[in-house]
C-alpha positions, 0 to 999 in steps of 0.5 A: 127772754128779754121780749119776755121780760119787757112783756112782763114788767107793764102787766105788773105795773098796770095792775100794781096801778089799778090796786092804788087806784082802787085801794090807795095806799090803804093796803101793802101789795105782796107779789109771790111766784107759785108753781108746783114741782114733783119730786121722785127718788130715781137717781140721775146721774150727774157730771164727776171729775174723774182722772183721765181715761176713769170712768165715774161709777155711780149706784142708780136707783130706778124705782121711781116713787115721788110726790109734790112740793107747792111753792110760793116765793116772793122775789122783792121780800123773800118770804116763801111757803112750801107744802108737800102733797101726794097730789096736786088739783085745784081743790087743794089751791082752793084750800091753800088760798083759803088759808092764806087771805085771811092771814094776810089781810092787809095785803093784797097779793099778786100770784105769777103762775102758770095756765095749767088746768088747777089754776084756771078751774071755774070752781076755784074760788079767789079771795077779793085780795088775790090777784092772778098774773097769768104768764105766757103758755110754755114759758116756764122760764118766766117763772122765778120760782123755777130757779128754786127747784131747779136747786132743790133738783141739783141738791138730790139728783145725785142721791139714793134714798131709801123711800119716798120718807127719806127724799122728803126729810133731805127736802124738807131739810133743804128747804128749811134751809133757804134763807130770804137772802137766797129766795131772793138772790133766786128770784129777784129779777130786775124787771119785777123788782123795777115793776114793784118799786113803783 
């Protein structure tokens, strides 16, 4: 992780030097982590504290609907955004970045994200002020925003739900309950915090 991490920081800074070179200081420089997770209602069963020789009775939901939550998440501010979709393709990336450009002009934005097929589509179209910031293939651990789902995970692994209405109500909820104190206290790595102190 360490090797990683040392590979890691210099992206960020060369590009970080790239924009001031190009920009100056004209514009402020955003750096957010996306990925996206599906959530399902099949209960998993979770460690319990139990007298000894008691075995841990649990009722387990097997049926397994689930939909997708798309988060972004910026490490050194602690904004983050959240949207819930019964699928996810590079179509709806593209409408997400749509949206998102114009809001924040004034910014340009690096996005951490991984080499799956909807962030590397040829039809997807990025706006001048985002910037992709491809991580290594197979390194999901790279990306900080793993850390708020597995969260979100340990938060509802244990529960039964009575649809897919309900297990979005207990994340919408959980969610709405993250903090920019707690984005960052997930997310802020010490090596992407150094790389944007520039």
């Amino acid at each position: 992780m360490k090797y990683l991490n040392s590979t890691c920081s210099p992206r960020i800074k060369g590009l970080i030097g790239e924009i001031r070179g190009k920009w100056g200081d004209r514009r402020n420089i955003a750096y957010w982590c996306q990925d996206e997770a599906r959530l399902g209602f099949r209960t998993e069963p979770g460690q319990k504290i139990t007298l000894k020789g008691v075995k841990p009775q649990q009722t387990l939901q097997w049926h397994y609907d689930f939909y997708y939550i798309y988060g972004w998440v910026e490490p050194f501010g602690g904004r983050s955004l959240f949207d819930e979709f019964s699928y996810f393709n590079s179509s709806l990336l593209g409408l997400y970045l749509e949206e998102l450009a114009p809001k924040h002009q004034d910014e340009i934005h690096i996005i951490q994200l991984d080499n799956a097929p909807c962030h590397t589509a040829n039809k997807l179209v990025v706006p001048e002020n985002v910037i992709w910031l491809f991580q290594l293939t197979y390194c999901p651990e790279l990306n900080p925003v793993e850390r708020v789902w597995q969260y979100l995970k340990r938060q509802i692994k244990t529960l039964r739900f009575n649809g897919l209405e309900d297990l979005r109500n207990q994340v919408a909820d959980c969610l709405n309950n993250l903090s920019k104190d707690i984005i960052t206290s997930f997310t802020g790595w010490q090596h992407i915090l150094d790389a944007l102190s520039l």
